[in-house]
C-alpha positions in Angstrom: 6.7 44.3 24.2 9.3 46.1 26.4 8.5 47.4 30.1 11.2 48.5 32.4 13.7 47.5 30.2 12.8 44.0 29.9 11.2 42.6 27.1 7.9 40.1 26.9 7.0 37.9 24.1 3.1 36.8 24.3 2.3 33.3 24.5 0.4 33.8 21.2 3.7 35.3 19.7 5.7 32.2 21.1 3.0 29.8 19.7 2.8 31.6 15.9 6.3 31.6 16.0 6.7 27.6 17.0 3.6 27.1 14.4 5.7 28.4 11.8 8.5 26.0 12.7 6.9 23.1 12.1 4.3 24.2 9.3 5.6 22.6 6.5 6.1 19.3 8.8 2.7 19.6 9.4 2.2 19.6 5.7 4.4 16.6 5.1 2.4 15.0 7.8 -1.0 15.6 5.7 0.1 14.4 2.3 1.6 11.4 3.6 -1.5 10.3 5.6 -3.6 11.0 2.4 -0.7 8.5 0.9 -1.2 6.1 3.9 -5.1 6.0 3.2 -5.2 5.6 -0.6 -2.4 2.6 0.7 -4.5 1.6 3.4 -7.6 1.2 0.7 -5.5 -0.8 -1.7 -4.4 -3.1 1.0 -7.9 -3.6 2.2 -9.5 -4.1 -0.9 -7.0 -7.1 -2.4 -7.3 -8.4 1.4 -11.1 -8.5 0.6 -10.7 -9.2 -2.8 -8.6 -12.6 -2.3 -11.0 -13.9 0.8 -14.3 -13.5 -1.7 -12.6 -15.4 -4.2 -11.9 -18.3 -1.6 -15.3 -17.8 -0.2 -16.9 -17.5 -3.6 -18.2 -21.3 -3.4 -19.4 -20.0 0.3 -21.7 -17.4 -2.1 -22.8 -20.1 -4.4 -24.2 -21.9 -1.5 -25.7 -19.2 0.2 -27.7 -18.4 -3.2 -28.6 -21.7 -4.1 -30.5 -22.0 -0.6 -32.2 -18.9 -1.1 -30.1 -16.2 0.1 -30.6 -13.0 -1.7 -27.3 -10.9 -2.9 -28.9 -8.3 -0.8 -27.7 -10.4 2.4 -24.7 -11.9 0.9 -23.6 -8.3 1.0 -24.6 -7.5 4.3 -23.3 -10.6 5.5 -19.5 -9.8 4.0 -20.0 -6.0 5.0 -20.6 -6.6 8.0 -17.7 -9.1 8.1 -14.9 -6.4 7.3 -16.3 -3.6 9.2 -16.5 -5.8 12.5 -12.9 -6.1 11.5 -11.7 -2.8 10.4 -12.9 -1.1 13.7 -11.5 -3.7 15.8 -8.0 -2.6 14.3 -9.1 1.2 14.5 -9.4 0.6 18.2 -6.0 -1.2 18.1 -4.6 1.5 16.2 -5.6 4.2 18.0 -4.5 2.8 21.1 -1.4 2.2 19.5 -1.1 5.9 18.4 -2.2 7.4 21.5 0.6 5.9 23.7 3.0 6.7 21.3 2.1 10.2 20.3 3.7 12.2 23.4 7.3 10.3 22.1 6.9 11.0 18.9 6.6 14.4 19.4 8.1 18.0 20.9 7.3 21.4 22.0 10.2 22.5 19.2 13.7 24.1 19.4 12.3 27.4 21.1 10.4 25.9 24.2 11.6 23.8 26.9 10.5 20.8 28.4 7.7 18.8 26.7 4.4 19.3 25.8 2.9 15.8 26.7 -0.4 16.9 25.2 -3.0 14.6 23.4 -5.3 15.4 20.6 -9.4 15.8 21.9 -10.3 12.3 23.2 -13.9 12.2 21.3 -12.7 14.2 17.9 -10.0 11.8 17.5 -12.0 8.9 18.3 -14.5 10.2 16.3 -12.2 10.3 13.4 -10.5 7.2 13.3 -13.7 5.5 13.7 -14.9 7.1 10.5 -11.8 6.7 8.7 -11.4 2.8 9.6 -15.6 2.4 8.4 -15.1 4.3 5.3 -11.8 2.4 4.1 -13.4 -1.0 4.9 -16.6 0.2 3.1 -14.6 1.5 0.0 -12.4 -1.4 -0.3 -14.8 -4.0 0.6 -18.0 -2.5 -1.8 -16.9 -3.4 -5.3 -15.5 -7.2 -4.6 -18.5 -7.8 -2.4 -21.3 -6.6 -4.7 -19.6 -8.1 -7.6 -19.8 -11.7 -5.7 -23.3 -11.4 -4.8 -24.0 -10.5 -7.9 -22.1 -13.9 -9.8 -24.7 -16.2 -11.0 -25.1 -19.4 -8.5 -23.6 -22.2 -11.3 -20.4 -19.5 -11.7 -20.0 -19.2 -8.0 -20.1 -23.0 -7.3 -18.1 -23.6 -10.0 -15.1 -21.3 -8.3 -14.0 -20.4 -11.4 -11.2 -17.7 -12.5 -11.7 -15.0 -14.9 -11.5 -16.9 -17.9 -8.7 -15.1 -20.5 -10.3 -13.7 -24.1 -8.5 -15.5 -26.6 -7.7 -13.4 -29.9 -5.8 -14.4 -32.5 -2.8 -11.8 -31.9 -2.5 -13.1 -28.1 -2.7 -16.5 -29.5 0.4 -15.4 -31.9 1.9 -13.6 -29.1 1.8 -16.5 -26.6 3.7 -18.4 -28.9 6.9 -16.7 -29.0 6.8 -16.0 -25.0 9.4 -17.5 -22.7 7.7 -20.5 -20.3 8.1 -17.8 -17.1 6.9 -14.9 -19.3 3.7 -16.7 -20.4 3.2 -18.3 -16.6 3.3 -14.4 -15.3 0.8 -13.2 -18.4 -1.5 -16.1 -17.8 -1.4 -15.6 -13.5 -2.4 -11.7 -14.5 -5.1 -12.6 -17.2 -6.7 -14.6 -14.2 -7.2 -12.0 -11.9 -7.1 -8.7 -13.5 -7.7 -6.4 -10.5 -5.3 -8.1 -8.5 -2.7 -6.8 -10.6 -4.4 -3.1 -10.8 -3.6 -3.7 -6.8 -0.5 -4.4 -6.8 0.4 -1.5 -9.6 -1.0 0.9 -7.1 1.2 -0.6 -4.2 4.1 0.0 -6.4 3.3 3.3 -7.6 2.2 4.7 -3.7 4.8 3.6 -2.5 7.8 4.7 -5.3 5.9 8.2 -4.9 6.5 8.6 -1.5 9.9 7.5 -1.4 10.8 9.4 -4.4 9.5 12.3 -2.3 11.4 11.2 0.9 14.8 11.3 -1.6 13.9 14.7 -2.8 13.7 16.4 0.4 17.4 14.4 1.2 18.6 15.7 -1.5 18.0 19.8 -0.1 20.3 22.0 1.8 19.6 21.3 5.3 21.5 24.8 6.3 20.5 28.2 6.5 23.4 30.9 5.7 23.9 33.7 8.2 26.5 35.6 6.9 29.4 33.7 6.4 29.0 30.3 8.7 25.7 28.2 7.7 23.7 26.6 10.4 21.2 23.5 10.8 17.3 24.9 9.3 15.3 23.4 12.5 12.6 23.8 9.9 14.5 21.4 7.3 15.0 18.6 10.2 11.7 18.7 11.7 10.4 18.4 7.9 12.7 15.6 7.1 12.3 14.1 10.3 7.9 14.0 9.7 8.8 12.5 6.2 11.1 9.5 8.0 8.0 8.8 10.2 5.6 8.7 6.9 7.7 6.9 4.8 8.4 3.9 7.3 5.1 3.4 8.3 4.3 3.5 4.5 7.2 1.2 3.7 5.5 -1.5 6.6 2.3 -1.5 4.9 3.6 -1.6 1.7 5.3 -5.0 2.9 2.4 -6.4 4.5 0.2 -5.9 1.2 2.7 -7.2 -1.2 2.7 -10.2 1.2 -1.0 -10.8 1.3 -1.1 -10.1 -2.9 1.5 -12.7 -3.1 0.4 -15.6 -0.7 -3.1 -14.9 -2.1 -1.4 -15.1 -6.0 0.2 -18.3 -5.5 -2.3 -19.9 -3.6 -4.7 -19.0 -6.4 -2.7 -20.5 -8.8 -1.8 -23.4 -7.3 -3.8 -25.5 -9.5 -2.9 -23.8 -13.0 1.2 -24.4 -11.6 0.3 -27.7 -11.1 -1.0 -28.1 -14.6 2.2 -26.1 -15.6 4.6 -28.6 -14.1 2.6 -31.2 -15.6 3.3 -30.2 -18.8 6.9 -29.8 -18.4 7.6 -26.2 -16.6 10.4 -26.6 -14.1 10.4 -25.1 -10.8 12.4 -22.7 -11.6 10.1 -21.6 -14.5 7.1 -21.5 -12.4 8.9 -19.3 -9.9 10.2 -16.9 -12.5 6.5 -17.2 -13.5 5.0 -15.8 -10.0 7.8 -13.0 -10.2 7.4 -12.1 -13.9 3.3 -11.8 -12.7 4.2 -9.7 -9.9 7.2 -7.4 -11.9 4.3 -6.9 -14.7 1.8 -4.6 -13.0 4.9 -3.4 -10.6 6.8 -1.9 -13.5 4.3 1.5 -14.8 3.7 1.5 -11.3 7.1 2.2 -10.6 7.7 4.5 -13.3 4.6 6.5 -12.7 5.8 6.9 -8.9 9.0 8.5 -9.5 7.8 11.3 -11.3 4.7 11.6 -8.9 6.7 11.3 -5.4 8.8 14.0 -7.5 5.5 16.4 -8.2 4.1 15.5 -5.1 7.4 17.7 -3.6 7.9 20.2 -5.8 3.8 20.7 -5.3 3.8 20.8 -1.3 7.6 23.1 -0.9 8.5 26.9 -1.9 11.0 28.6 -3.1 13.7 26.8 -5.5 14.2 23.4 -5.1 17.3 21.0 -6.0 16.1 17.7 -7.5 17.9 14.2 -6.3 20.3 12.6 -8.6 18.9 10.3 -11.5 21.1 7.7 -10.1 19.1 7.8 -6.6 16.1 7.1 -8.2 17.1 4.8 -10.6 18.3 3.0 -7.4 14.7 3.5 -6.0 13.1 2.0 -8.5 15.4 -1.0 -9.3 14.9 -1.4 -5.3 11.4 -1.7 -5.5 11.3 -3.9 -8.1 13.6 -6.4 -6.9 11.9 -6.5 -3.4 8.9 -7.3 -5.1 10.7 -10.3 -7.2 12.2 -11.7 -4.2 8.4 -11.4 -2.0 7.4 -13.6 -4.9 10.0 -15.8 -5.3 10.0 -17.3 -1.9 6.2 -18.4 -1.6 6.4 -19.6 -5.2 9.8 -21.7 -4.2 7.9 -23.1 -1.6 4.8 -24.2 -3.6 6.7 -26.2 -6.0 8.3 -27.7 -3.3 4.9 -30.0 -3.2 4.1 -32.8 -5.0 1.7 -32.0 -8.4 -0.3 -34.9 -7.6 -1.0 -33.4 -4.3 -2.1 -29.9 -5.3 -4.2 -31.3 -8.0 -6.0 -33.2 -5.9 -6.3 -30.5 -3.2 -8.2 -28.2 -5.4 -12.0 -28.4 -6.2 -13.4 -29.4 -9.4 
């Protein structure tokens, strides 16, 4: 609009026209906090899943005095939801003091914005959010235990492995660390479904983070090129995703392995006993860990790659095979070496010790 010479620009002009600046930001912003809560659900659930198979003797008890699985499962629900909106509340507090630095009013406005979202929407939200990942993860381990039969629940004992005559035969011509790593796995199943969707959450949204690297941050304008503000504030939201999906990725393959090698503590100590060294065992607890990682791994690379191509327009130049080659041999040896250290310092005890210090 021009009057007397001068021209105006609405604020609704100036505010579609920042909107668009940051749109795809925005977008970035939306797929990776779908990523963080499908993370956030895995890391909850083998949390949950690894404190009800310490607790399971806990449920046998409980049963055997007359506690119905009705009230087990209340009892553990209510358990992790006291938890998980203790850490909402922690979170949000967390995001809420942080949000005015971690944000700006974009390259066409001045100063800053130092807005926050609606106090009782947000609240509201995270609220939900936290109740309905505790109550996802949390449902299927805690129904399952309620529902064990009392003898199996005092007895505190693993999934026991299906033995067939081809795995017999297979088992045979396995390496000592190869068969420690099926054996761990065989145990606990979903533990290793867990950490295969760690692997492959997080490989996707790295492999995501390298494809938007890999574009043309510049815009042409005749013959020089310039810096897209649109590119760096996309690039810059994907950073912010990827670390905080990176740090929980780290915490839950901490927690799996901890809760991996304290759950086979006994069956190591058997191990040794019959002649594994402790360098086989720890190989063992890696090879069980690499196992599950690996499709996970190669299933993220193309799906971090998707994922992309899915949420950008226009034409789109992929990374470099060798970057995600990198990626993936990253991932994999980061989750060789989380394993590696708890194991090392597990055979670092005595056998006689760790047999003795588990329940028969």
């Amino acid at each position: 609009m021009r009057t007397g010479g001068i021209e105006y620009t609405s604020w609704t002009g100036i505010a579609d026209a920042n909107g668009r600046l940051v749109k795809k930001a925005r977008l970035a912003l939306l797929v990776g906090s779908w990523l963080l809560t499908a993370l956030a659900v895995a890391s909850v659930a083998n949390i949950v899943a690894g404190r009800v198979v310490d607790q399971r003797r806990r449920v046998g008890l409980l049963k055997a005095v007359g506690a119905g699985p009705a009230m087990i499962a209340a009892v553990h629900l209510a358990e992790y939801l006291v938890v998980g909106l203790a850490a909402a509340g922690t979170g949000l507090a967390g995001g809420w003091l942080a949000a005015p630095a971690l944000t700006n009013p974009g390259a066409g406005l001045l100063g800053s914005t130092g807005t926050h979202p609606p106090a009782l929407r947000t609240v509201l939200a995270a609220t939900v959010l936290a109740l309905a990942i505790a109550a996802a993860a949390t449902l299927a381990p805690v129904l399952r235990a309620a529902t064990t039969d009392t003898v199996h629940a005092l007895a505190d004992a693993a999934t026991p492995p299906r033995r067939r005559g081809w795995r017999v035969w297979l088992s045979r011509r396995m390496s000592t660390a190869l068969l420690i790593g099926v054996r761990v796995n065989a145990r606990r199943p979903r533990r290793a479904r867990l950490v295969m969707v760690n692997a492959l959450i997080t490989t996707a949204g790295l492999a995501a983070l390298l494809m938007g690297l890999a574009q043309d941050p510049r815009v042409k304008l005749g013959e020089t090129k310039l810096v897209n503000p649109q590119s760096t504030r996309t690039l810059e939201a994907m950073f912010l995703v990827v670390v905080v999906l990176c740090v929980l990725a780290l915490i839950n393959a901490v927690v799996s392995t901890w809760a991996a090698v304290l759950d086979a503590r006994h069956p190591l100590a058997v191990a040794r006993t019959l002649g594994a060294t402790p360098a086989q065992v720890t190989a063992g607890m890696a090879v069980a860990q690499l196992l599950p990682a690996i499709p996970g791994v190669a299933l993220g690379v193309p799906a971090g790659i998707g994922l992309y191509l899915v949420a950008s327009t226009g034409d789109q130049q992929y990374a470099p095979v060798s970057w995600m080659f990198a990626l993936a041999l990253t991932v994999l040896l980061a989750a060789a070496a989380l394993t590696a250290i708890p194991a090392l310092a597990a055979t670092r005890r005595p056998v006689a010790d760790a047999l003795q210090s588990t329940p028969t």
